[in-house]
N, C-alpha and C positions, 0 to 999 in steps of 0.2 A: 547358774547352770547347775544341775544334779549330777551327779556322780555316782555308781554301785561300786561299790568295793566287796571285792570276795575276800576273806583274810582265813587262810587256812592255816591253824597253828598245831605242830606237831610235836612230839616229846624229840627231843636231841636221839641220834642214835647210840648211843654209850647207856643213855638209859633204859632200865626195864621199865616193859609196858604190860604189863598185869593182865589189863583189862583186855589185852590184845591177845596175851597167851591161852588168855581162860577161851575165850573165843576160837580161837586156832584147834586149842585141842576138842573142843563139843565139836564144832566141822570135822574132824578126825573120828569122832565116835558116829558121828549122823553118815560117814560115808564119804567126806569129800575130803580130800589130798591136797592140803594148803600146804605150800613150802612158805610163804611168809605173810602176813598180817601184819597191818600196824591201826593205831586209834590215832582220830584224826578231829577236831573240833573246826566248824567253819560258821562266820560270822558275815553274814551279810548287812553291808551298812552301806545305808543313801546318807551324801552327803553334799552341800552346798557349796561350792568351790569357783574361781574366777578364771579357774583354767586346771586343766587334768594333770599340772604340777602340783599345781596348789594345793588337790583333792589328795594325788599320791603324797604329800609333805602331809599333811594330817591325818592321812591313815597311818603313817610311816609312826607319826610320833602318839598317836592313840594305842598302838601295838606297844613300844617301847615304855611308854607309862603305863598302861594298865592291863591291856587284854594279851599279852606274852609275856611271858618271866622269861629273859633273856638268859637265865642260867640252866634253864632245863627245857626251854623250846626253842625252835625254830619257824619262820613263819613265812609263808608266801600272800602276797596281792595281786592278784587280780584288778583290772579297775578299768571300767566303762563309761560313756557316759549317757546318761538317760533322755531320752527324748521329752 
């Protein structure tokens, strides 16, 4: 069975986000009234799975090895499963 997994990984909120503020403030010159921004990275991944445990247990631990740094993001899944 396939699986989509959404994995949206974000900076911790303690951290500065740079790329966020430079953006906040050009909306601010262009005319628009942000009170908050944040940068956001999103990974779409199909995956082969025996049950949408299984698919979440290897998204879980593909996040945790490689695609999140667990000391400076956080990250949500999403997960579907494909026809």
């Amino acid at each position: 069975m396939q699986y989509q997994a959404k994995v949206i990984i974000e900076l911790k909120a303690s951290l500065l986000d740079p790329e966020a503020t430079t953006a906040k403030r050009a909306l601010g010159h262009l005319g628009y009234d942000v009170s908050s921004l944040k940068t956001a990275k999103l990974y779409e991944i199909v995956i082969e799975a025996g049950s949408l445990d299984i698919a979440q247990h290897k998204v879980e631990e593909m996040c945790q090895k490689l695609i999140a740094n667990p000391i400076i993001h956080n990250y949500t899944i999403k997960l579907q499963e494909l026809n």
